[in-house]
TITORPA-247261 format. One record per residue (C-alpha): residue number from 1; residue in three letters; x, y, z. Coordinates in Angstrom, 3 decimals. Example, Ala and Ser with C-alpha at 12.3 -4.5 7.8 and 13.67 -1.06 7.14 Angstrom:
// residues 2
<site 1, "ALA", <12.300, -4.500, 7.800>>
<site 2, "SER", <13.670, -1.060, 7.140>>
This chain:
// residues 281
<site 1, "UNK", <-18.939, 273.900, 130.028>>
<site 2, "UNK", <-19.933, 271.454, 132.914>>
<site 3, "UNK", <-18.788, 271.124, 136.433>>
<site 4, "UNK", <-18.552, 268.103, 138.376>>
<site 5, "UNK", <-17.719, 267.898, 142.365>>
<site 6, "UNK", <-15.357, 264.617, 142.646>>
<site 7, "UNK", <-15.538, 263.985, 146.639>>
<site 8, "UNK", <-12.236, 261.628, 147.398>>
<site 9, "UNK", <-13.259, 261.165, 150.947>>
<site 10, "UNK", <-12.563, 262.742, 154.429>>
<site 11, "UNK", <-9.532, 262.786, 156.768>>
<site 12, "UNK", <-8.631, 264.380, 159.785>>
<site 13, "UNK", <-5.815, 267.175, 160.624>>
<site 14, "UNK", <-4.301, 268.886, 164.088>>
<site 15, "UNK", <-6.653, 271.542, 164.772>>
<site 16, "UNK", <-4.109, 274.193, 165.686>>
<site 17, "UNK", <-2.135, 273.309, 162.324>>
<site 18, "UNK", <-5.576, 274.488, 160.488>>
<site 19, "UNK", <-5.949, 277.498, 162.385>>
<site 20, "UNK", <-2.733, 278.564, 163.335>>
<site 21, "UNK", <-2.674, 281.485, 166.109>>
<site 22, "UNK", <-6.405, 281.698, 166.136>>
<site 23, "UNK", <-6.901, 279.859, 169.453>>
<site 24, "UNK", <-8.963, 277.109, 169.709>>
<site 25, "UNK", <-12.031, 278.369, 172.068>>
<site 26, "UNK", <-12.959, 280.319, 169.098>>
<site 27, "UNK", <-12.201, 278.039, 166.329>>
<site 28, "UNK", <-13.629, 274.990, 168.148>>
<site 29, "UNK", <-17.249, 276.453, 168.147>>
<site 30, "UNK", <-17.405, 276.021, 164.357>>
<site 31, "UNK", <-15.426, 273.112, 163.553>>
<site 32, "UNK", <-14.737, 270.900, 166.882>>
<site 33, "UNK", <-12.185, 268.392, 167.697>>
<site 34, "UNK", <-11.809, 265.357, 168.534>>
<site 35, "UNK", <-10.244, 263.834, 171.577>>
<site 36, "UNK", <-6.994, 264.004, 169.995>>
<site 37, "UNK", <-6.913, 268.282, 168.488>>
<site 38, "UNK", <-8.270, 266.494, 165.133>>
<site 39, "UNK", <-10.470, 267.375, 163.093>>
<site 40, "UNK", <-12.351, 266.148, 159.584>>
<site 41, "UNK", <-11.935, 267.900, 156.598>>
<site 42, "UNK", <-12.356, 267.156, 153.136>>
<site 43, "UNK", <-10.816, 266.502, 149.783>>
<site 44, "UNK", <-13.014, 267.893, 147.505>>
<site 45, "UNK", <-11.685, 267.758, 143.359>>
<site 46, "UNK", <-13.357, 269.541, 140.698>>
<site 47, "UNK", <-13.737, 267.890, 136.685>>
<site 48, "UNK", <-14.108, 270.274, 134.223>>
<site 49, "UNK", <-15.976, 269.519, 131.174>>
<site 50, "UNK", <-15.220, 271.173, 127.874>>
<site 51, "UNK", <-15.438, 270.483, 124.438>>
<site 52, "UNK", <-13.239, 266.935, 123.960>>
<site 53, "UNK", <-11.487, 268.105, 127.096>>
<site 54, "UNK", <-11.897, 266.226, 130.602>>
<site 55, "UNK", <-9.799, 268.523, 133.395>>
<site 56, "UNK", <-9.324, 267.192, 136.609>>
<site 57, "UNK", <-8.517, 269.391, 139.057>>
<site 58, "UNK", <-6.235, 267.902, 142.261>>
<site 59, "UNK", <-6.665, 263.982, 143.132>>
<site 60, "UNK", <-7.250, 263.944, 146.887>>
<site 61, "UNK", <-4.450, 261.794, 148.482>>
<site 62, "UNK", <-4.819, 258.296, 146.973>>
<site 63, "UNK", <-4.859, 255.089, 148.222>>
<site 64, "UNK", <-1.193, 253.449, 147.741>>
<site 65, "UNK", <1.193, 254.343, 150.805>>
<site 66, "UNK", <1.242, 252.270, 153.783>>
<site 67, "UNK", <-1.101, 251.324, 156.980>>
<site 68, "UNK", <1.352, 253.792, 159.088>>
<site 69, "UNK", <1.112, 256.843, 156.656>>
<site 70, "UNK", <-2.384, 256.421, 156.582>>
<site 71, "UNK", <-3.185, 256.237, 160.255>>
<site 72, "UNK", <-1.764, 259.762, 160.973>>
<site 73, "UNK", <-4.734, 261.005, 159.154>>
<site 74, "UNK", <-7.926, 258.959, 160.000>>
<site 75, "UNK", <-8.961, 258.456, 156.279>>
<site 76, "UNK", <-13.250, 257.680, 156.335>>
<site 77, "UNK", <-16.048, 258.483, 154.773>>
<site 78, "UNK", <-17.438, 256.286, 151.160>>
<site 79, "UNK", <-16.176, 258.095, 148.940>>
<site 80, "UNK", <-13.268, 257.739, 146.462>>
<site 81, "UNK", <-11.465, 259.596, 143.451>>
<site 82, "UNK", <-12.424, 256.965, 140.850>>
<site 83, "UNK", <-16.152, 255.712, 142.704>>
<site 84, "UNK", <-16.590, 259.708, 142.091>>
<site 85, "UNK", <-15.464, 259.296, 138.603>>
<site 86, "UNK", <-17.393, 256.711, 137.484>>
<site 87, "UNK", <-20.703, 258.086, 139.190>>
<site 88, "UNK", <-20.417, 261.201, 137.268>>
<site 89, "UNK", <-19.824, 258.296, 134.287>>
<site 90, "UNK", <-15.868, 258.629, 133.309>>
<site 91, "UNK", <-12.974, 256.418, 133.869>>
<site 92, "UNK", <-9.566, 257.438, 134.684>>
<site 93, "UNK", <-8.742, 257.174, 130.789>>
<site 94, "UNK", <-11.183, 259.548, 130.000>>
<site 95, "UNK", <-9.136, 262.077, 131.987>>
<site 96, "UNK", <-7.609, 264.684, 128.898>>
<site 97, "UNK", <-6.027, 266.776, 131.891>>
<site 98, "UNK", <-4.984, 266.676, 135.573>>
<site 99, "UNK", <-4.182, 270.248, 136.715>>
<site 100, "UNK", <-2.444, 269.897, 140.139>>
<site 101, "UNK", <-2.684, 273.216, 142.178>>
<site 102, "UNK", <0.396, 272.104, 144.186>>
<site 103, "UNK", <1.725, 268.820, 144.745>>
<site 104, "UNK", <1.205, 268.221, 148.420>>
<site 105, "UNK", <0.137, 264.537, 149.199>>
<site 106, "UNK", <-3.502, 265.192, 150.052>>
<site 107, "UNK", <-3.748, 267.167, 146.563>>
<site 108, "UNK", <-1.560, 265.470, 144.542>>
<site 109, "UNK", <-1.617, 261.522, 146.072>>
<site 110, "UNK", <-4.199, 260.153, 143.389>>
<site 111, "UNK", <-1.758, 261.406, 140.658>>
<site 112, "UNK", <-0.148, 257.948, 140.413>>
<site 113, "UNK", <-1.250, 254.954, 141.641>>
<site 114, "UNK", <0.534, 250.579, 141.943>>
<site 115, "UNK", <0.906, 249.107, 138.480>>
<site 116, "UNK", <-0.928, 245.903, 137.711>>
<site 117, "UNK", <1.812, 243.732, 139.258>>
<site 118, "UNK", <2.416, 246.198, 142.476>>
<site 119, "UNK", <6.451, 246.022, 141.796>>
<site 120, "UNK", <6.259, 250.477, 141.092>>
<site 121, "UNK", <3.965, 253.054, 140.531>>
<site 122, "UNK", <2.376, 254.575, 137.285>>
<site 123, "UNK", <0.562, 257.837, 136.677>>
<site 124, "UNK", <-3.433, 257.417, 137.719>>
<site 125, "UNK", <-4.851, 258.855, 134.418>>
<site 126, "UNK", <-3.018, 257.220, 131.121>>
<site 127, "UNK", <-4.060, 259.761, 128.819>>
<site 128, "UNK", <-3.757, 263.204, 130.466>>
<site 129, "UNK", <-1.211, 266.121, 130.249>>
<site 130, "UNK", <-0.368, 266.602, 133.919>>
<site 131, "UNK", <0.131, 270.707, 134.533>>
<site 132, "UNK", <2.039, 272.199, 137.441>>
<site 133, "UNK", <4.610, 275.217, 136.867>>
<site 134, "UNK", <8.531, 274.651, 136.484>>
<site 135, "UNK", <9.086, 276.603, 140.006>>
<site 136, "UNK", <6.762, 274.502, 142.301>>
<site 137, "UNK", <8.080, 271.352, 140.587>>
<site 138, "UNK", <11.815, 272.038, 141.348>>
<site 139, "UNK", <10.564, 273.346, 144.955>>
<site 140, "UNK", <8.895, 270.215, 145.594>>
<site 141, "UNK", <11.602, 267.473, 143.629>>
<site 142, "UNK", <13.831, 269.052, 146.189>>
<site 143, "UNK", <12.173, 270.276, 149.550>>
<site 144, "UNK", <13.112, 272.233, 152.123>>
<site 145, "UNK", <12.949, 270.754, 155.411>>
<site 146, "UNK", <9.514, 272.439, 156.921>>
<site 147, "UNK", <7.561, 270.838, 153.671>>
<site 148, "UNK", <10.194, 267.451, 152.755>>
<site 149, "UNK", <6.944, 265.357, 154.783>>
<site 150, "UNK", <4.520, 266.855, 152.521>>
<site 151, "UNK", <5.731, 265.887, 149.009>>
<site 152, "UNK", <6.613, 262.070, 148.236>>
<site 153, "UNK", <8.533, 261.388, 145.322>>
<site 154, "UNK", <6.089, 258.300, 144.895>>
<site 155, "UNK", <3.334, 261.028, 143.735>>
<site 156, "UNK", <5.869, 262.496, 141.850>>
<site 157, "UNK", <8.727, 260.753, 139.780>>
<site 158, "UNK", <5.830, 258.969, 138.021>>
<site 159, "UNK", <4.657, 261.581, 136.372>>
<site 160, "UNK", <8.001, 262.683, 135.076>>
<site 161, "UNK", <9.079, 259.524, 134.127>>
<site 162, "UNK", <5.758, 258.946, 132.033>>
<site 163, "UNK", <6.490, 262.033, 129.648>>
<site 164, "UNK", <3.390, 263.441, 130.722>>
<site 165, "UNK", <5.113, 266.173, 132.462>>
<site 166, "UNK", <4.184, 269.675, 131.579>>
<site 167, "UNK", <4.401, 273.290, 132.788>>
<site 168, "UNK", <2.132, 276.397, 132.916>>
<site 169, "UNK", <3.774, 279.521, 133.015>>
<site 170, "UNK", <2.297, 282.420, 135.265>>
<site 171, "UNK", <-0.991, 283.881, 134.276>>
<site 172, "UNK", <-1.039, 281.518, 131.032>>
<site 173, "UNK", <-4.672, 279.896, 130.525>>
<site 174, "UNK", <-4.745, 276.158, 130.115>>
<site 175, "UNK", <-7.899, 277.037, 127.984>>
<site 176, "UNK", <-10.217, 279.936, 127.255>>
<site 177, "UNK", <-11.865, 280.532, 129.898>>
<site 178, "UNK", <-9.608, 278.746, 132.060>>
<site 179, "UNK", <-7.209, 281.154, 133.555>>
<site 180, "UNK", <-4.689, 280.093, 136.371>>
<site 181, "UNK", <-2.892, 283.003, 139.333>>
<site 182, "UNK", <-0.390, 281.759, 141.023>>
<site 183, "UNK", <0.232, 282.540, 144.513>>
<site 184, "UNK", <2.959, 281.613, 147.439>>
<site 185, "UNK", <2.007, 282.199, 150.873>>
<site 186, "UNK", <1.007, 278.555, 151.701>>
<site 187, "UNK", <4.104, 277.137, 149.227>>
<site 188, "UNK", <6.162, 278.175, 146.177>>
<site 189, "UNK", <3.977, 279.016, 143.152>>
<site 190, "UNK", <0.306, 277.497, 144.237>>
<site 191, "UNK", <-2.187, 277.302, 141.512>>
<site 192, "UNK", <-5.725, 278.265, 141.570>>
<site 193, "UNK", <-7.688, 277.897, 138.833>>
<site 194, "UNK", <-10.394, 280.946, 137.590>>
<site 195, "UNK", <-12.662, 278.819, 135.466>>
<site 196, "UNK", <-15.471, 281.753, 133.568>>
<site 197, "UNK", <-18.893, 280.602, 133.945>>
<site 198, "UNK", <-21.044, 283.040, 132.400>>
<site 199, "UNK", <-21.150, 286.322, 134.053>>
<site 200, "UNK", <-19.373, 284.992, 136.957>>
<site 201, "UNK", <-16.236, 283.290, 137.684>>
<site 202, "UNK", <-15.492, 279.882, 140.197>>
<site 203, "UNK", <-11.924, 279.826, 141.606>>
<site 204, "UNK", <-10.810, 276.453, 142.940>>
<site 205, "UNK", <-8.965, 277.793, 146.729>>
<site 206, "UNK", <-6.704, 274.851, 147.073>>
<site 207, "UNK", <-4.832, 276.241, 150.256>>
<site 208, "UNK", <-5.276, 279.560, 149.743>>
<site 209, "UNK", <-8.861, 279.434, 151.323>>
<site 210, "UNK", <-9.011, 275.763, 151.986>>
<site 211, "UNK", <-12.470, 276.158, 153.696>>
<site 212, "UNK", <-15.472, 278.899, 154.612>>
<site 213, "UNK", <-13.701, 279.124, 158.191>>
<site 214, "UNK", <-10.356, 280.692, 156.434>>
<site 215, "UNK", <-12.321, 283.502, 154.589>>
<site 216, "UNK", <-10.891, 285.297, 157.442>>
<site 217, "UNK", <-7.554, 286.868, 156.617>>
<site 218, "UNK", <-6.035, 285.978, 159.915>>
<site 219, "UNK", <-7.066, 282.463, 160.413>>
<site 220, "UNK", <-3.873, 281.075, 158.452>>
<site 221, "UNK", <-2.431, 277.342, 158.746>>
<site 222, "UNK", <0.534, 276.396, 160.445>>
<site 223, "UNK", <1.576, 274.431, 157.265>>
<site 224, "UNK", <1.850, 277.823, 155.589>>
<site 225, "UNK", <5.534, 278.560, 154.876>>
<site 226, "UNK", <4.561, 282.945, 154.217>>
<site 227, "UNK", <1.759, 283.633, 156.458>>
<site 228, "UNK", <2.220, 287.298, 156.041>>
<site 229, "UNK", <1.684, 286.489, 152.104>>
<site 230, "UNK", <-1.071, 284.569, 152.738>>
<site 231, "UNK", <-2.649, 287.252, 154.676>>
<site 232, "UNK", <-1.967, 289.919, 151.521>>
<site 233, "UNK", <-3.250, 287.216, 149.383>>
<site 234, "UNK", <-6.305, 286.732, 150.602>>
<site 235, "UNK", <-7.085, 290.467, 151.157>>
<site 236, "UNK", <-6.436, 291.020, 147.425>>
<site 237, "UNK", <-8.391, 288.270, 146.484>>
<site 238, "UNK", <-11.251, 289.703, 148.965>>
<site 239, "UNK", <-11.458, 292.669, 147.038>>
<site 240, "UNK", <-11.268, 290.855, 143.509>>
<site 241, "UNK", <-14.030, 288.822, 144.620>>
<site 242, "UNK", <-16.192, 291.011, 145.567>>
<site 243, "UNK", <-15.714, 293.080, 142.154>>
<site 244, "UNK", <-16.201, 290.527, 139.925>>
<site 245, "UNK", <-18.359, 288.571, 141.291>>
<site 246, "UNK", <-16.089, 285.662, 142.401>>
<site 247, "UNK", <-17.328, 282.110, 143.468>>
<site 248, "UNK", <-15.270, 280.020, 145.937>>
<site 249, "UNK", <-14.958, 276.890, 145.817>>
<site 250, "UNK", <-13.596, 274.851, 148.974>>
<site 251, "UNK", <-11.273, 272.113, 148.816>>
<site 252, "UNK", <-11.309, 270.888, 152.376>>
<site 253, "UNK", <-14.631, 272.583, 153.769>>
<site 254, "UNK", <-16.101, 269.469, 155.590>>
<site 255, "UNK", <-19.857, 270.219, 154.032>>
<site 256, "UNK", <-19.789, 272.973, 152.048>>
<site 257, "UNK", <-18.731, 273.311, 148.613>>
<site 258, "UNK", <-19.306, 277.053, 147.184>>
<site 259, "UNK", <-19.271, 280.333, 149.154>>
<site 260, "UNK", <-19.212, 284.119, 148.064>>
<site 261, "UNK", <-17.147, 286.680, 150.062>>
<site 262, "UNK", <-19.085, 290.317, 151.494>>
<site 263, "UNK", <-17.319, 292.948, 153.435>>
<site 264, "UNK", <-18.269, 293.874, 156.498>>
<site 265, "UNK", <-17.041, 296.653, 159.021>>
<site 266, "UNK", <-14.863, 294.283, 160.330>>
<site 267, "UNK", <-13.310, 293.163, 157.377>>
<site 268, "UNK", <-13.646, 290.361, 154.518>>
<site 269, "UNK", <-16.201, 287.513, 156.135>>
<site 270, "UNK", <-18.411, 284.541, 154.101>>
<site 271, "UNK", <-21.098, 285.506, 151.932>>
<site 272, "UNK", <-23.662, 283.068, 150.758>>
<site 273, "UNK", <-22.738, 279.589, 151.040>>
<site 274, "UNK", <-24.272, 277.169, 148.268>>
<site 275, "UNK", <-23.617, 273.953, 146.402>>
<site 276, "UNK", <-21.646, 273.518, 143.032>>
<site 277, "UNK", <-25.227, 272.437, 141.480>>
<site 278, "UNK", <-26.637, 275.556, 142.957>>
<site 279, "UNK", <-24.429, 277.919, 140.464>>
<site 280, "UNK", <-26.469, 277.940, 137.557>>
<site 281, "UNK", <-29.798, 278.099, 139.081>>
């Protein structure tokens, strides 16, 4: 099995919506903000390489809504989801899977994508099973009113349309080795995958731990719709971690990709930090 990071560039979020109650002369030491409470975070997929199988894990946020959408979040950086593709040397038809931890725009944006004559839209990766779960799917088709701005139906209907619909059920593995816990403190039925990689095991932290500064249990998002859940999910996946030898790896951490979690007297905090290429060394 090989691992690829796919980088789909930066963007920029309220401050206090990343770190919640935690108040920002303490947060702002490690990750400051801008002029306007923003700052840059990442959107960081993983491609999973298997066999005849090509699993791509999240899309970042794409590039088809409008000039307005986009200027609430201050898209830079050079990267992209398919310049990251081709430099590890695939195209989008290569893709054999996209496994979408939630649908959220900045996870699930790159799913679909204009057709050739820009008159609709058309799922991203031609020849890939798309995987979500039946419950986040019907929570996200039809939103309540705290999350409507976060799922577009232009991400969405595509991929239902196409046939290439499908649905994991709780704790069912999309392959060996490739085992999937759902959680719902940050929305309804999250996805993280636990991909085995010799004697120890990556998890892809989508929201749960969307960075090395939420390791903490307390520092929870205001975009969470449980916080209390997230809280109990992050202390039992503290403790899960640190038995079997879990990796993290961060979706949105501005710079760094892999982390381990230690206890400490004052609770769960980051262990070693370290690169995707670092984890078979």
């Amino acid at each position: 099995m090989n691992l690829h990071t796919i980088d789909t560039g930066l963007f920029k979020l309220d401050g206090g919506a990343m770190f919640g109650v935690v108040p920002k002369m303490i947060w702002n030491r490690n990750q400051p903000a801008d002029e306007n409470n923003m700052c840059t975070w990442a959107m960081r997929c993983l491609l999973v390489e298997e066999g005849n199988r090509l699993i791509l894990i999240d899309t970042g946020i794409g590039d088809k809504q409008d000039e307005k959408f986009f200027s609430y979040y201050y898209l830079h950086g050079n990267d992209s989801l398919e310049k990251s593709l081709n430099a590890k040397g695939f195209s989008k038809a290569d893709i054999t899977d996209v496994f979408l931890t939630h649908l959220h725009f900045d996870h699930a944006g790159g799913a679909a994508q204009w057709n050739k004559d820009r008159t609709g839209f058309e799922c991203s990766f031609p020849n890939a099973k798309y995987w979500t779960n039946e419950a986040h799917w019907n929570h996200a088709i039809k939103p309540n009113v705290r999350e409507k701005a976060s799922f577009l139906k232009d991400n969405l209907l595509p991929i239902q349309e196409s046939g290439q619909l499908n649905f994991l059920k709780e704790g069912e593995s999309l392959m060996p080795g490739f085992d999937t816990w759902f959680v719902n403190g940050h929305t309804e039925q999250m996805m993280l995958p636990k991909i085995k990689m010799g004697d120890k095991t990556l998890v892809y932290m989508a929201d749960l731990i969307p960075s090395r500064f939420h390791v903490q249990s307390n520092y929870v998002m205001g975009y969470d719709i449980r916080p209390l859940d997230t809280m109990r999910e992050r202390d039992q996946f503290h403790q899960e971690a640190i038995d079997n030898n879990y990796v993290m790896f961060f979706e949105h951490d501005p710079s760094v990709e892999c982390g381990t979690v230690q206890m400490t007297e004052r609770g769960a905090r980051l262990g070693e930090t370290f690169s995707l290429a670092d984890l078979g060394k």
